[in-house]
Structure formats: C-alpha cells, structure tokens
C-alpha positions as CSV (number, residue, x, y, z in Angstrom):
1,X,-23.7,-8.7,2.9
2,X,-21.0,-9.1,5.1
3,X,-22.2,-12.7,5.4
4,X,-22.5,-13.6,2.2
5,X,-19.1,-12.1,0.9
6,X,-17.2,-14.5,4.1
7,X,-19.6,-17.9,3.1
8,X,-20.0,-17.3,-1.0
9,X,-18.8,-20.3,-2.9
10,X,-19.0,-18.2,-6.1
11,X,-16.4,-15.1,-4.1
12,X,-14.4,-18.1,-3.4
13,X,-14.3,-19.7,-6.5
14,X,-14.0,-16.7,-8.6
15,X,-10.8,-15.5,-6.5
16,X,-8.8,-18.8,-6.5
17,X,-9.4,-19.6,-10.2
18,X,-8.5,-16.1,-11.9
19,X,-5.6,-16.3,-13.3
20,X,-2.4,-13.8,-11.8
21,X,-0.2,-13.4,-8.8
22,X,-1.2,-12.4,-5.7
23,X,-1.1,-8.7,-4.4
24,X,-2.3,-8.1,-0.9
25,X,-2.0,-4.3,0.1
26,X,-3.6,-2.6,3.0
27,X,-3.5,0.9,4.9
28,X,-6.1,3.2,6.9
29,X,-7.7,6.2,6.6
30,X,-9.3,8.8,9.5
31,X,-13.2,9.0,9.7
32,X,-15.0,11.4,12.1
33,X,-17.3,9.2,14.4
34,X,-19.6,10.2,17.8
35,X,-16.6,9.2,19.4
36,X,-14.4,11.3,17.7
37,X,-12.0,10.9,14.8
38,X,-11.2,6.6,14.4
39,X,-9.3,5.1,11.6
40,X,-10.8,2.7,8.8
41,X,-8.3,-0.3,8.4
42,X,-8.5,-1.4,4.8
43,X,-7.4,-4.1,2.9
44,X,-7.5,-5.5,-0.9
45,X,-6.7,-8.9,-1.9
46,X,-6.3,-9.2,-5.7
47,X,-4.3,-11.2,-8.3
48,X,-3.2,-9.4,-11.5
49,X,-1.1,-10.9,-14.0
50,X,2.3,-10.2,-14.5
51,X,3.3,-7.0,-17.0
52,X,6.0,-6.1,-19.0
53,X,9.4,-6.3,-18.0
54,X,10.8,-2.6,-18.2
55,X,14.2,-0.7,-16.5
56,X,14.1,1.5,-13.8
57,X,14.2,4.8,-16.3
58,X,11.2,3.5,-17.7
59,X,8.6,2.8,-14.3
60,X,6.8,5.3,-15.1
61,X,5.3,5.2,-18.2
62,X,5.0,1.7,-18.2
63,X,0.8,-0.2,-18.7
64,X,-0.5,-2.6,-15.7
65,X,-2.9,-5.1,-16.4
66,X,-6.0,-4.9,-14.6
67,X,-6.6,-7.0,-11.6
68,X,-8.5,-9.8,-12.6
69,X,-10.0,-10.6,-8.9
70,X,-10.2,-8.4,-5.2
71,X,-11.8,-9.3,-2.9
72,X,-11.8,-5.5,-0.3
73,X,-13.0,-5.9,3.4
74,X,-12.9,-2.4,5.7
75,X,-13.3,-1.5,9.7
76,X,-12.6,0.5,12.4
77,X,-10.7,-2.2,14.4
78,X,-8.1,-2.6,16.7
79,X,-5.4,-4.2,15.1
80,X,-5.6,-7.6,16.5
81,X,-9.2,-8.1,15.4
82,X,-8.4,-6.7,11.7
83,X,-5.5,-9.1,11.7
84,X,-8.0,-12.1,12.3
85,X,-10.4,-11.0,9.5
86,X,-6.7,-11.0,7.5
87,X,-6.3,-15.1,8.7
88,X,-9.5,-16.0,7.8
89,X,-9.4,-14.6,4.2
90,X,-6.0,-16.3,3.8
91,X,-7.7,-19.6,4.6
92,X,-11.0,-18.7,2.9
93,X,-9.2,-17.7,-0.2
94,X,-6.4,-20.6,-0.1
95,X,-3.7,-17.8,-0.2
96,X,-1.3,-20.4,1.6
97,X,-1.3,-22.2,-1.3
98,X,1.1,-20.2,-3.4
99,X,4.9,-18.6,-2.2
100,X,3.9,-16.0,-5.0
101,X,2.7,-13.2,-2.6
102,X,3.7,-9.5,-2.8
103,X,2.4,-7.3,0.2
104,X,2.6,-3.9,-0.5
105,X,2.4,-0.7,2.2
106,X,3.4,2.6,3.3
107,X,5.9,1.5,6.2
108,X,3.2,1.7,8.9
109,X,4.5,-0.9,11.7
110,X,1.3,-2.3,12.1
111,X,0.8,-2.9,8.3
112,X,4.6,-4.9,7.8
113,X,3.2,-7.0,11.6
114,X,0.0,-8.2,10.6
115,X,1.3,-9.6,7.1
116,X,4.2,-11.1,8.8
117,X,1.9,-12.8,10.9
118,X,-0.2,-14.2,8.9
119,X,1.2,-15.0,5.5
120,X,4.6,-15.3,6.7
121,X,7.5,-14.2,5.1
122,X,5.9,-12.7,1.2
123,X,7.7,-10.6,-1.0
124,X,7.1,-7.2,0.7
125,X,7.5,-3.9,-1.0
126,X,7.8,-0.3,0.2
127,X,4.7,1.8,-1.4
128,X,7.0,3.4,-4.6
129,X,5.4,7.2,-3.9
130,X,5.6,7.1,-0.1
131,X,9.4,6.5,-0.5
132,X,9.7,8.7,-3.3
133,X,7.9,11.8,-0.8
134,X,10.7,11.4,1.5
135,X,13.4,11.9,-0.8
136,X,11.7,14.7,-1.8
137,X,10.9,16.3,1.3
138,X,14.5,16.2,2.0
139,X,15.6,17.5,-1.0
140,X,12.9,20.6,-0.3
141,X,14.5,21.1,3.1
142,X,18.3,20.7,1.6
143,X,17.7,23.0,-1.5
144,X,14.4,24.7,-1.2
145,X,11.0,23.9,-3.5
146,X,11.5,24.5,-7.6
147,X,15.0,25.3,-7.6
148,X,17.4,23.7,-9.9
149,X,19.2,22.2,-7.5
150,X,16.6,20.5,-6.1
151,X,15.1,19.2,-9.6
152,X,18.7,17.5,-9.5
153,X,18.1,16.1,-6.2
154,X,15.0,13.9,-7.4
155,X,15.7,13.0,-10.3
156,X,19.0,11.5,-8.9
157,X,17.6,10.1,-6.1
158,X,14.5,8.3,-7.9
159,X,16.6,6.8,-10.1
160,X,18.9,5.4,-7.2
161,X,16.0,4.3,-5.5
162,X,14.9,2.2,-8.3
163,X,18.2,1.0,-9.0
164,X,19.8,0.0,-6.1
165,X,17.8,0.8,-3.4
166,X,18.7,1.1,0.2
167,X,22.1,0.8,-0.9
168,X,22.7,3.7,-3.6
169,X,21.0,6.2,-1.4
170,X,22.9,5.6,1.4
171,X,26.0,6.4,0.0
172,X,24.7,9.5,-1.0
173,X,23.6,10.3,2.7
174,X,27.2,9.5,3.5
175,X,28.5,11.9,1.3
176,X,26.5,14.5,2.5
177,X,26.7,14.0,5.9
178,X,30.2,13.9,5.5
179,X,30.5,17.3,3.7
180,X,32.4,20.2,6.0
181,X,29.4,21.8,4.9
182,X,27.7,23.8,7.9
183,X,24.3,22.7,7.4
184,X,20.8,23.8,9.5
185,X,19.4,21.7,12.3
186,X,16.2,21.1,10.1
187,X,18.5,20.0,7.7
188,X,20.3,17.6,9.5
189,X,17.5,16.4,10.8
190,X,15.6,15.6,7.5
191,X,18.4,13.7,6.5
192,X,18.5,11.7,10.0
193,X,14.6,10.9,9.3
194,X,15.1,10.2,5.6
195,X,18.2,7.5,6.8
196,X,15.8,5.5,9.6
197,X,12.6,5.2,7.4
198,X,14.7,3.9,4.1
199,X,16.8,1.5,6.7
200,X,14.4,0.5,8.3
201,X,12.6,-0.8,5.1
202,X,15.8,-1.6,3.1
203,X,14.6,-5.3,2.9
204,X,11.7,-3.7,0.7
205,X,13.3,-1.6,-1.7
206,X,13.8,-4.1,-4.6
207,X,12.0,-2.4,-6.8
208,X,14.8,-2.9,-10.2
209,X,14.1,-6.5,-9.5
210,X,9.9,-6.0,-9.5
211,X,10.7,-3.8,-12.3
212,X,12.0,-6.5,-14.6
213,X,9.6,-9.3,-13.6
214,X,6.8,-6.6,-14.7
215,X,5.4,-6.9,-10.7
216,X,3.6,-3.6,-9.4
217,X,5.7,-1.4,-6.8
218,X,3.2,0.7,-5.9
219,X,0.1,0.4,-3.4
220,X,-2.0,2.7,-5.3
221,X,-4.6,0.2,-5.6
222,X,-5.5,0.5,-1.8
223,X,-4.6,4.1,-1.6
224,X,-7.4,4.9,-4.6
225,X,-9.9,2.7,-2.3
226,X,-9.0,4.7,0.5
227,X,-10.3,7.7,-1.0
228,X,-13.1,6.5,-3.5
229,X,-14.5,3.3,-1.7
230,X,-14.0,4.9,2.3
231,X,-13.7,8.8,1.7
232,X,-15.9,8.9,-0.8
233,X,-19.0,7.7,1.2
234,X,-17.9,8.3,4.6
235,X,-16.0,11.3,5.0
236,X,-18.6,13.7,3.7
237,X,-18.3,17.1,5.3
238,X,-19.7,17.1,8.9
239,X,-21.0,13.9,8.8
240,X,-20.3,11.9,12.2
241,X,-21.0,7.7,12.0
242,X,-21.8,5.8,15.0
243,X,-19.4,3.2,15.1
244,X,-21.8,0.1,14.6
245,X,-22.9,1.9,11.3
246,X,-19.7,2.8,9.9
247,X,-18.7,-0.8,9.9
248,X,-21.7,-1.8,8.1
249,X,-21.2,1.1,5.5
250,X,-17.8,0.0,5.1
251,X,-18.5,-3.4,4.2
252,X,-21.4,-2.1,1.8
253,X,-18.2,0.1,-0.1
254,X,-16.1,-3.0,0.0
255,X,-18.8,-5.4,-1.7
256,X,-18.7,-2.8,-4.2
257,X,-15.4,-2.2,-4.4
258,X,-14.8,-5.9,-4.9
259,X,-17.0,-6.1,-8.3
260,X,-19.5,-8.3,-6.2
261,X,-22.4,-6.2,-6.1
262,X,-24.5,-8.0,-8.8
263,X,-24.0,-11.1,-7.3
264,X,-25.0,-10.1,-4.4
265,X,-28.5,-9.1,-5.8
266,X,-28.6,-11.7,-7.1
267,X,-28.2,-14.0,-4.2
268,X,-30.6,-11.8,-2.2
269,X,-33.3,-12.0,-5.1
C-alpha cells in the first residue's frame, strides 16, 4: 500500500488537479509499543477551497468547504526521517509549484522546523484552539473555573486574539503585570508561560486576516485524524505494537484516511 500510495499516477493526478489551496497540517500522538510508549508523527496534505469571508465575532459559526483532496502518511520516526517523507511528497505532489501554502500546528518546535525546511517560508498559522486553551488556562489560574470574572476573561481575550493578535494580548499582559496587585506565584507564572508561547508564535497569529480571506485557522483536520485514523485503531486498551507493525498499520489508516482505499483495490485486483 505504502508503495502504491508514493508511485500512483492516479494519487498524483487527483491531488495536483483538485481545485483549492493548499493546507498542510501535522502533529503526533503517543502509542504504547514493546518498547514502551513512542509517538505517531502524522501529517495531512489537502487543498480546500477558499470559504466565506467572515469577522472575527463571527469564526465560529461560520461553514468550511470540504477538502477536495488529502493525501495522510503516519510513523513512529525520528524527526529527520519524517521530514524526508515530508520532501518527497512536496516533490511527488508538485507543492513547490504554488506560494499559496498555509501550514497549520500546535506550536511544537519540531512541527514549525520541518515545514520551514522544506516548503520554506508558507503562510503558518498557530492551531486557533491550542491558543485559545492558554488564554484560558490563565484566566482559570487568575480568576478560578465558572466564575464571572473569568467568563469576562475569555471572551475578551478570544476576541483580541482574533483581532489583533500578539499585539492586543500583550497589552493586556502589560496591564496586568503592571497592576500593584499582589498576585500568587502560580499566577504569575501562568501569565509568564502565556507571554513566551503567544511571542514566540506572534508571526502566526493572523488569524483576522485568514478570517476575511475565508482561509481555515484551525488544525482540527489533523487533530480529528489523530484520534479516528491513529487512536482509533492503534490505541485500543492494552494493546502493545511492535514497531515494524505499527508503521504498517499506520499507513493502512492513512490510505484510508486519504479516500484512497477503493483505488487501491482496485489496483491490487
């Protein structure tokens, strides 16, 4: 399967002439193994057409269109190797032929290196509801869970997010940490940890400009295959995968994940 998926004309074909602009999102996810717990790097390639243009307020509530090709590929890897499988479906796929790339992620270092490395420098975005958990953890730790002050909190900060990213939010931080207010060590430090992971992906918090071109924000796409196409079938209670087998289960999920199952059975037939 594995072969077919890297030499099919028809994979190919299908993938560069659907219609759409390209998403490329990618994260991992824990499976137990013989060799104890090892983590299942993932990644979808898909192109999805463009949706309505809506404002921040309205994010939301606001339709996607469908993919209209992916192409998914899954191992337990070391990085370097899963960045090579990365280069050759860039190639394979012709992905170098457009500037109209948007890599989307959690913030993982090792996520935000391998795309730099081989697309280059895409339109990255910082995964919406990863960024949207830190505010909120904060505002839990600053207010305490279901209080009103804390409702406050994030709907305030969601909407700055959205807004004006990095920007809007850090003024608020400055205001607090300026406050004469005698605050907890926990406190403080949620705030110090809320500062560093929004800085350091400041460069991928456009979200109000994604917004209005009617461009995803989110990586649920990969986060769903993480648990349907990889948890699903491989982290069944006790179960324990020899390494060599999990990476061929893995690809089985990904072929079809990818809508390329029938064509497979075909080919084989």
């Amino acid at each position: 399967m594995e072969e077919w998926q890297q030499t099919s004309k028809a994979v190919q074909k299908d993938f560069i002439e659907s219609p759409g602009v390209i998403e490329v999102t990618t994260d991992g996810t824990i499976v137990n193994t013989t060799e104890g717990p090892r983590e299942v790097k993932l990644a979808l390639l898909a192109k999805r057409a463009l949706g309505e243009g809506v404002l921040p307020e309205q994010w939301a509530n606001r339709p996607l269109p469908r993919h209209n090709a992916c192409v998914a590929f899954a191992a337990v890897e070391e990085k370097e190797q899963f960045q090579k499988r990365f280069a050759f479906w860039r190639y394979h796929l012709r992905l170098g032929a457009t500037g109209d790339i948007s890599a989307l992620g959690d913030g993982a270092a090792w996520i935000w290196s391998i795309i730099l490395l081989v697309f280059g420098k895409v339109r990255e975005c910082l995964d919406i509801y990863h960024a949207l958990e830190h505010l909120s953890d904060t505002g839990k730790v600053l207010y305490g869970e279901e209080t009103e002050a804390y409702k406050k909190w994030q709907e305030a900060t969601t909407l700055e997010l959205l807004s004006g990213g990095f920007e809007l939010i850090e003024k608020r931080l400055n205001q607090l940490e300026g406050e004469s207010v005698e605050r907890p060590d926990k406190a403080k430090e949620s705030l110090r940890l809320l500062r560093g992971y929004l800085e350091n992906n400041r460069d991928r918090l456009c979200y109000a400009v994604r917004l209005a071109e009617g461009r995803v924000i989110g990586s649920g796409q990969v986060e769903g295959a993480c648990k349907n196409l990889i948890g699903k079938r491989l982290k069944q209670t006790w179960a324990e995968w020899k390494l060599e087998r999990l990476n061929r289960m893995a690809t089985i999920c990904a072929i079809r994940y990818s809508e390329q199952w029938k064509n497979y059975w075909k080919y084989a037939k």
